[in-house]
C-alpha positions in Angstrom: 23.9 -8.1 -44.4 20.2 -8.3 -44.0 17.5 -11.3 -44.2 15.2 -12.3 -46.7 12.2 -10.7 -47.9 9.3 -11.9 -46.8 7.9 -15.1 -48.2 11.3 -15.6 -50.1 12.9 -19.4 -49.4 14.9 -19.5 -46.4 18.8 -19.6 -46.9 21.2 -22.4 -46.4 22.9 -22.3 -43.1 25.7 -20.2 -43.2 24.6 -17.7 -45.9 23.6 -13.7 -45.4 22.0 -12.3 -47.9 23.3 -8.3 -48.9 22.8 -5.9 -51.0 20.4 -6.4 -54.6 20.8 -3.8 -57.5 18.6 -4.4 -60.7 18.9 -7.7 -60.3 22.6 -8.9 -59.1 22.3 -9.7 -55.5 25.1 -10.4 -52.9 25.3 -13.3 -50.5 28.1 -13.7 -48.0 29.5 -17.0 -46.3 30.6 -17.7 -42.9 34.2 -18.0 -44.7 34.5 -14.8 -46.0 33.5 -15.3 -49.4 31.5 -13.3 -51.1 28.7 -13.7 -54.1 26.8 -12.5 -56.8 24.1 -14.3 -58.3 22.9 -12.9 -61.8 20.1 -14.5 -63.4 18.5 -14.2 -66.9 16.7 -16.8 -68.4 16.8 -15.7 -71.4 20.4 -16.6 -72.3 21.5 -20.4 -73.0 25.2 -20.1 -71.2 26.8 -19.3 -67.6 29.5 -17.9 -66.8 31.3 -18.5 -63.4 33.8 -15.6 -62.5 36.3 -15.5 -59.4 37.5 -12.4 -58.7 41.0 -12.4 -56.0 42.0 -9.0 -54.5 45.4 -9.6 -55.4 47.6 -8.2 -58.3 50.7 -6.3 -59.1 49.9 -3.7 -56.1 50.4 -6.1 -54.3 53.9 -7.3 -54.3 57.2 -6.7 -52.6 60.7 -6.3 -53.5 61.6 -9.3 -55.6 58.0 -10.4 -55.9 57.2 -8.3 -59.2 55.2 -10.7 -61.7 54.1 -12.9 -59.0 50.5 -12.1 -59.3 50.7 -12.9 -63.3 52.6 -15.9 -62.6 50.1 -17.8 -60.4 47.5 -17.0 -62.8 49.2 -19.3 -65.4 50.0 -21.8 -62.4 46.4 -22.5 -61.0 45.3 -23.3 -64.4 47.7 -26.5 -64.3 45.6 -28.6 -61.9 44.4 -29.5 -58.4 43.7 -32.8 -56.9 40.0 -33.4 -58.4 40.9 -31.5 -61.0 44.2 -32.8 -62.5 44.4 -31.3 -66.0 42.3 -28.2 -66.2 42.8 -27.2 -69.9 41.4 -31.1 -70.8 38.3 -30.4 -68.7 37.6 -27.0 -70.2 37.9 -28.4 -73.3 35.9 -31.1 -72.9 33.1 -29.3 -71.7 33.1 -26.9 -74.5 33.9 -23.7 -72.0 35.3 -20.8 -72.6 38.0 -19.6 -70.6 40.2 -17.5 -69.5 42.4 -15.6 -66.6 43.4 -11.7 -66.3 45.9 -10.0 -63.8 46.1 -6.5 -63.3 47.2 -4.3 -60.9 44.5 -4.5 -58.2 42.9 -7.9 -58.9 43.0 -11.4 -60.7 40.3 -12.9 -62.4 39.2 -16.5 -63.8 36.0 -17.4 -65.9 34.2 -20.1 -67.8 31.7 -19.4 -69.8 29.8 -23.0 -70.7 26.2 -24.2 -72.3 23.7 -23.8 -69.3 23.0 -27.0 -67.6 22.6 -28.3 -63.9 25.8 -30.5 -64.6 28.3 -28.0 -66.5 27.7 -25.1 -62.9 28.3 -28.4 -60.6 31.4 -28.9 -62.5 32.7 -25.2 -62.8 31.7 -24.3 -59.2 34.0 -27.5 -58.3 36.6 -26.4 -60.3 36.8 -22.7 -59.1 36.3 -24.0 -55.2 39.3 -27.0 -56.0 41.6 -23.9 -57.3 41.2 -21.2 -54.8 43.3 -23.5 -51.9 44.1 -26.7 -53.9 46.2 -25.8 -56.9 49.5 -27.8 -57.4 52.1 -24.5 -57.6 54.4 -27.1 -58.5 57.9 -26.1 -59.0 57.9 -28.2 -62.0 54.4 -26.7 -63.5 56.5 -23.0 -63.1 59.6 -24.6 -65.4 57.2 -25.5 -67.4 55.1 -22.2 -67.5 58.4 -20.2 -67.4 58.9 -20.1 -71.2 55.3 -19.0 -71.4 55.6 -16.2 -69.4 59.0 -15.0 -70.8 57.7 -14.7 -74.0 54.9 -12.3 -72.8 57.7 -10.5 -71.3 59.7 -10.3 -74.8 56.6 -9.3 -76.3 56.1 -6.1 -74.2 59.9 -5.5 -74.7 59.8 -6.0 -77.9 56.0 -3.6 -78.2 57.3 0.4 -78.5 53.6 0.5 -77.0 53.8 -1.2 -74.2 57.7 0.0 -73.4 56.6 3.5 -73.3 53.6 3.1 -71.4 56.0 1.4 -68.9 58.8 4.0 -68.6 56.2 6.4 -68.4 54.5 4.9 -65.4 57.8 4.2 -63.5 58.3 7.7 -64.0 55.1 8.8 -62.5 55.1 6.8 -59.7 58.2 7.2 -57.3 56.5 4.9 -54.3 53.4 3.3 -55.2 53.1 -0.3 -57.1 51.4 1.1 -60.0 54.7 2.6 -61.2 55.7 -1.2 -62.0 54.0 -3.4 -64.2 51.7 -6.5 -64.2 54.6 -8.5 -65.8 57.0 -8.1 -63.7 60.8 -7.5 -63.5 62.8 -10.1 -65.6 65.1 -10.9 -63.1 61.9 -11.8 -60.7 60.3 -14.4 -63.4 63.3 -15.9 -63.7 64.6 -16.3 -60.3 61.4 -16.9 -57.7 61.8 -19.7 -55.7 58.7 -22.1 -55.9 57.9 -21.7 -52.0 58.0 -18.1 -52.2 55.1 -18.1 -55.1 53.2 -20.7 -53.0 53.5 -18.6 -49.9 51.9 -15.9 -51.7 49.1 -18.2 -53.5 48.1 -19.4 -49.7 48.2 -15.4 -48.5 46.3 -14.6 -51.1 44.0 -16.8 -52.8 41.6 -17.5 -49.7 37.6 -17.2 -49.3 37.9 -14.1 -47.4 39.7 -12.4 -50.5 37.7 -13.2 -53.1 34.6 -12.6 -55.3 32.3 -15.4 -56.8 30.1 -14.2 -59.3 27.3 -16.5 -61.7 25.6 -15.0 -64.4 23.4 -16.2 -67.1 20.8 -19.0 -67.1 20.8 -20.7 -63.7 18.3 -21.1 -60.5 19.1 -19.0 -57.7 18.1 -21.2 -54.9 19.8 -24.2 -55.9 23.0 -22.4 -57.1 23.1 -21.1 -53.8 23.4 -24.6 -52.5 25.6 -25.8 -54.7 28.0 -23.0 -53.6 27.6 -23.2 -50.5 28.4 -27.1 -50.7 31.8 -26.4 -52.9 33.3 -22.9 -51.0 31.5 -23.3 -47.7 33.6 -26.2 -46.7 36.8 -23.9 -47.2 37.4 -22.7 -43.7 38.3 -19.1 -43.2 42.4 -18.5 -43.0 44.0 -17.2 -39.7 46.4 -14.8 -41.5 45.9 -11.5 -41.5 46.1 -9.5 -44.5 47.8 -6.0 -43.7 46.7 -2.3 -45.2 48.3 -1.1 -48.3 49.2 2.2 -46.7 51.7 4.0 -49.6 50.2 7.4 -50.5 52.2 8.4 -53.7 52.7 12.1 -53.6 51.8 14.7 -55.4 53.9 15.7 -58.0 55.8 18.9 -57.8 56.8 19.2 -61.6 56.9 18.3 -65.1 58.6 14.6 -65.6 59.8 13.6 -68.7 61.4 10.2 -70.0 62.8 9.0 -73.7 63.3 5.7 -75.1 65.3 4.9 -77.6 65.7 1.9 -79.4 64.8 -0.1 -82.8 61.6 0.0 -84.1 59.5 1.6 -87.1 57.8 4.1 -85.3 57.8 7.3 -82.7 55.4 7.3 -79.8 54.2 10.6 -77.5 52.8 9.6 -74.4 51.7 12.3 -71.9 50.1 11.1 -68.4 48.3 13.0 -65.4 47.5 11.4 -62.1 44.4 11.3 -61.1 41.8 10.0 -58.4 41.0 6.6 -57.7 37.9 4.8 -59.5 35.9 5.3 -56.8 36.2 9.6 -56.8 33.2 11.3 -58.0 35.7 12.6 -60.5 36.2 9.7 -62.3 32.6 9.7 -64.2 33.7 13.5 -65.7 37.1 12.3 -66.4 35.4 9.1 -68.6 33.9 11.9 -70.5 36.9 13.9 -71.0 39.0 11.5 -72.5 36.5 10.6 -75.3 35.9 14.4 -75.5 39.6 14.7 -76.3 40.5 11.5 -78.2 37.4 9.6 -79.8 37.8 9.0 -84.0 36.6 10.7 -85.9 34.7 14.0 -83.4 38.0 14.6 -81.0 39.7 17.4 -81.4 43.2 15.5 -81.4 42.2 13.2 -84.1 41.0 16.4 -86.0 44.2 18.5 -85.0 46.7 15.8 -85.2 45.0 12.5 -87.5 43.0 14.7 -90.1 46.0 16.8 -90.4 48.6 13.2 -90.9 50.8 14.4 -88.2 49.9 11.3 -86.4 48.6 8.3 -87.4 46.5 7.6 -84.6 45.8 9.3 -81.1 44.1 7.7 -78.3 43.5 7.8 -74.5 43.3 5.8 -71.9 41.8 6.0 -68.2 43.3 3.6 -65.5 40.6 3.2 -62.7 42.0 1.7 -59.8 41.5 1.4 -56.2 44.1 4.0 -55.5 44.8 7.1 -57.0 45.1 6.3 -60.7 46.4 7.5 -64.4 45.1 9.3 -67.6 46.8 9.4 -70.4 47.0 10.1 -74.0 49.1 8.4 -77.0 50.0 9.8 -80.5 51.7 7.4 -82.9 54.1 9.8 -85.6 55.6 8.0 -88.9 59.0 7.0 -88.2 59.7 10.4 -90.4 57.3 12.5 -88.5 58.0 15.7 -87.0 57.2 14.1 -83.6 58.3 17.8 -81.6 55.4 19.5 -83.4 52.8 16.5 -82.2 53.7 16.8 -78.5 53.6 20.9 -78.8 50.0 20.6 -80.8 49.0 17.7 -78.0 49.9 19.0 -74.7 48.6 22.5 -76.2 44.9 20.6 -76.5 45.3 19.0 -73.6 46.5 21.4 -71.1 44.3 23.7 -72.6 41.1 21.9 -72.4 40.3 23.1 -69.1 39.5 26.5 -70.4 36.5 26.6 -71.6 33.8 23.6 -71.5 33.4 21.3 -74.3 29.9 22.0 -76.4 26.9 20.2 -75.0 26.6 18.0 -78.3 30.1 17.1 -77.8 29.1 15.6 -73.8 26.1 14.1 -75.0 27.6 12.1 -78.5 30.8 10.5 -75.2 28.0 9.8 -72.7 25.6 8.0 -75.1 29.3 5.5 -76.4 29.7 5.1 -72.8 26.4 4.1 -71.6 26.2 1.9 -74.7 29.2 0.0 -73.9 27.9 -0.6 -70.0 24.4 -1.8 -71.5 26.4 -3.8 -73.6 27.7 -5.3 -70.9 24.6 -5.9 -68.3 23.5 -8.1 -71.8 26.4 -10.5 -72.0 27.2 -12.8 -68.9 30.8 -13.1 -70.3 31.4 -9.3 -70.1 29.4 -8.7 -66.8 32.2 -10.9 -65.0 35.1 -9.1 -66.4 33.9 -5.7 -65.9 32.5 -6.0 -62.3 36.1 -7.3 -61.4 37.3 -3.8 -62.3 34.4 -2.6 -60.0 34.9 -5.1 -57.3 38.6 -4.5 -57.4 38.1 -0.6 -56.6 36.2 -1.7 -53.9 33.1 -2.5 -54.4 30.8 -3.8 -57.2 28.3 -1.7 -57.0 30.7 1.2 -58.2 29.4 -0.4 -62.1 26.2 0.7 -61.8 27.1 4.4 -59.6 29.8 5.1 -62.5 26.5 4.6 -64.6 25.1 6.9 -63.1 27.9 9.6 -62.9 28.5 9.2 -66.6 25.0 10.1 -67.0 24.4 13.0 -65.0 28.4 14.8 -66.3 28.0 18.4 -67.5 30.1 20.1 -69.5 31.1 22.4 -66.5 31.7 18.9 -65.2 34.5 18.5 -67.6 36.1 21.7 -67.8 36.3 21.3 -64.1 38.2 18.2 -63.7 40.4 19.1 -67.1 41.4 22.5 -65.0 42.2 20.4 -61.9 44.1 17.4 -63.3 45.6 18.2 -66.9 48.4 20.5 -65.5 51.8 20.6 -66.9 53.2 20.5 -62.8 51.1 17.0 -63.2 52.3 15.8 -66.0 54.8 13.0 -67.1 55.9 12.7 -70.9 57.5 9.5 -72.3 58.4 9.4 -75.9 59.9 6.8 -78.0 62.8 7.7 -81.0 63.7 4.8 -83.0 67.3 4.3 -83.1 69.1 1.9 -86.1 72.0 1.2 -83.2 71.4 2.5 -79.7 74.1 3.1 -77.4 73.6 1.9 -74.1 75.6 1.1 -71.0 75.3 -1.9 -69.9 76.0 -2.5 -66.5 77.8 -5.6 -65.5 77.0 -7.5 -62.6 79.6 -8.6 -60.2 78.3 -11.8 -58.4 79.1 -13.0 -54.5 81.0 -16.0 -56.2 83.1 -13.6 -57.9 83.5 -11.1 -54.7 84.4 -14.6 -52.7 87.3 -15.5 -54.9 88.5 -12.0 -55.1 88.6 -11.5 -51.2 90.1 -14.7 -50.8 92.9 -14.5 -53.0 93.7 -11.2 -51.7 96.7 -10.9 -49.4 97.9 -7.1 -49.1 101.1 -5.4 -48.1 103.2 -5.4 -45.3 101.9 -5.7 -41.8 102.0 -2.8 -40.2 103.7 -3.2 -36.7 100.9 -3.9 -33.8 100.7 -1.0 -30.5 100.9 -1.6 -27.1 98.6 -2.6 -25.0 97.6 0.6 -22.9 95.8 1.2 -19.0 94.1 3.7 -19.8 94.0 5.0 -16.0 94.7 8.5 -15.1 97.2 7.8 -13.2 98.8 6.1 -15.8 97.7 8.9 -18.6 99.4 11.4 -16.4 102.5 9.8 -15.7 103.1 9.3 -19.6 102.5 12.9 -20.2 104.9 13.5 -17.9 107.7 11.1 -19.5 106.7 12.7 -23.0 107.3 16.1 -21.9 110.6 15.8 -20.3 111.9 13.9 -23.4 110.4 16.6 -25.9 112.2 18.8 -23.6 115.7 17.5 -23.7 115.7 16.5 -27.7 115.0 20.3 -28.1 117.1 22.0 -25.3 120.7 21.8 -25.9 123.4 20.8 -22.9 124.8 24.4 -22.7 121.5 25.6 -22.4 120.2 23.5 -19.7 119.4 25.7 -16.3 122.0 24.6 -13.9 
């Protein structure tokens, strides 16, 4: 952390200043927390973003969901902030919370006045160590969050993308999803989520940003009058240190169950956002999939095997996924779509894709980033993503990676990660009546009352007690051989 430039208004006690790119800059407090301060005058709103290191990735055995779950909980109050939803209301904000594997998020977005950032800046600094996690806020939240869960269970989408993922991953987190396990939502115990609300939501793990129409100096203040009051937490927060490895083979998973249509899914690992690959594998997967220039949506849309085709790239702090989806009519001949899709795909490393076909994906993508250095609302979402791979400054050096990909560039990384060795295929087959087994449980209540209403057969006589001297040993082996020796030697033939 450096100082000031020259001539620029001292700091408040307590602050370092960091690192400024094109106009974000970072501050740091003597808690841990860390900032970015955004200005532009030239919009009439703010938006206050909190970004906690904290998601799926980070949860243990019987902890799946946790993450998603507190993000409901913290927007049900704190002590100077008793009904959250009212306030936000009331104040005309616009609001909202995300979870995802590496990171949770919470923003307002409100009309730009000195009173509207004292109140959000409150509210954010009340929530990160205040929040109520009150059991009966989670009984009440429950039904919520069960119904998300049904909705993914009930989505052939977001079932597939699952099974596939679980397949993929035989160690690390990402292999399980954001949601959780139902068994998990239903059964945490209120001091278990709270313990992992006071691990987890602390200065020292998280990431204030302010964007929009504000003054920087007296922002400043104000945050360092809200969070700097938060003392820094004693706990320790250990390493992540699962490596998943690499895969030694194709993977394949099928899902069956009712629904209207089929679903291909095929998925490659690949490196974490922060790998100089990932810029060549954005342009890849709109090289492949955009509508209406990608050769899938000409080879599998154009042609109506499929009715759409898509890909997605996930990001993420630790080695990631990339994969691509084709959704068949129920009738469709779904075995020709996956040969005609992995045969794109796993081809594609070849040969480089034309130059006009790199420069049509790198001018979407660059759009969509200046896109969102324009909306204050957007710039606090998608620097979590940044932040969460480990550092925000990865936006603008993806920027910059996106721009200077090659067609070489793309080959290169197709060749390396779209292998079949590397690949894991999920498909869904709707099914009028599945056949499944369903596994009963058998509980400790009912192993208690089996166990004690058991009494056995007949009790087998008990042994002697036994010196197990040598002395002893050897004058019982000499017993037992002079009786074997008479049972077996008749009289008559007994040496006289």
């Amino acid at each position: 952390m450096g100082a000031l430039p020259q001539g620029a208004p001292q700091l408040p006690k307590g602050i370092k200043k960091g690192a400024s790119v094109e106009g974000i800059t970072e501050y740091q407090l003597d808690n841990g927390l860390r900032v970015l301060l955004f200005p532009d005058q030239t919009k009439q709103t703010i938006t206050v973003n909190v970004t906690y290191l904290v998601g799926s990735r980070h949860e243990n055995y019987g902890e799946t969901g946790m993450a998603h779950l507190l993000e409901h909980l913290v927007f049900k109050g704190t002590p100077r902030h008793p009904n959250i939803p009212k306030e936000l209301t009331e104040r005309g904000a616009s609001p909202n919370g995300t979870t995802w594997y590496d990171r949770t998020n919470y923003f307002e977005t409100f009309a730009a006045t000195d009173d509207n950032l004292d109140w959000a800046l409150d509210l954010e600094a009340d929530r990160m160590v205040n929040s109520f996690i009150a059991k009966k806020d989670l009984e009440s939240e429950f039904s919520v969050v069960r119904n998300e869960f049904e909705s993914g269970e009930n989505s052939p989408f977001r079932v597939t993308q699952q099974r596939m993922m679980a397949a993929a991953f035989e160690w690390h987190n990402y292999g399980k999803t954001t949601i959780g396990a139902r068994s998990d939502i239903e059964n945490v115990p209120i001091e278990r989520l709270q313990a992992f609300y006071r691990k987890y939501y602390q200065p020292d793990n998280a990431v204030l940003l302010v964007a929009g129409k504000f003054d920087e100096a007296k922002t400043l203040e104000l945050v360092n009058q809200k969070f700097g009051v938060i003392p820094r937490p004693e706990r320790r927060l250990d390493p992540i240190y699962t490596i998943e490895p690499t895969q030694d083979g194709e993977r394949e998973v099928t899902i069956r169950r009712v629904g209207d249509i089929q679903l291909l899914m095929a998925g490659y690992k690949i490196p974490s956002g922060t790998h100089p690959d990932s810029g060549a594998l954005n342009i890849l997967a709109s090289v492949l999939s955009s509508s209406p220039s990608g050769i899938l949506y000409k080879r599998l849309v154009e042609t109506k095997k499929a009715t759409s085709v898509s890909s997605s790239s996930f990001e993420l702090h630790d080695p990631g996924y990339f994969y691509f989806t084709s959704v068949v009519d129920k009738n469709g001949d779904l075995a020709d779509v996956r040969n005609t899709l992995l045969e794109i795909v796993e081809n594609a490393g070849k040969e480089p894709p034309s130059a006009e076909e790199v420069e049509r994906a790198k001018t979407m993508r660059l759009k969509n980033i200046e896109m969102t250095l324009n909306d204050p609302n957007r710039v606090g979402l998608g620097l979590s993503e940044y932040i969460a791979q480990g550092d925000w400054r990865m936006f603008f050096i993806q920027r910059d990676r996106i721009k200077a990909v090659t067609p070489e560039d793309v080959q290169r990384v197709a060749r390396t990660y779209l292998k079949p060795s590397n690949r894991t295929l999920a498909q869904f087959i709707p099914t009028a009546a599945p056949d499944r087994a369903e596994i009963p449980l058998f509980t400790s209540d009912q192993l208690a009352k089996l166990v004690s209403e058991y009494k056995g057969g007949e009790a087998v006589a008990a042994g002697e007690a036994f010196d197990p001297t040598p002395a002893n040993i050897e004058s019982r082996h000499y017993a037992f051989a002079g009786r074997w020796y008479k049972d077996r030697i008749p009289p008559e033939k007994e040496p006289r």
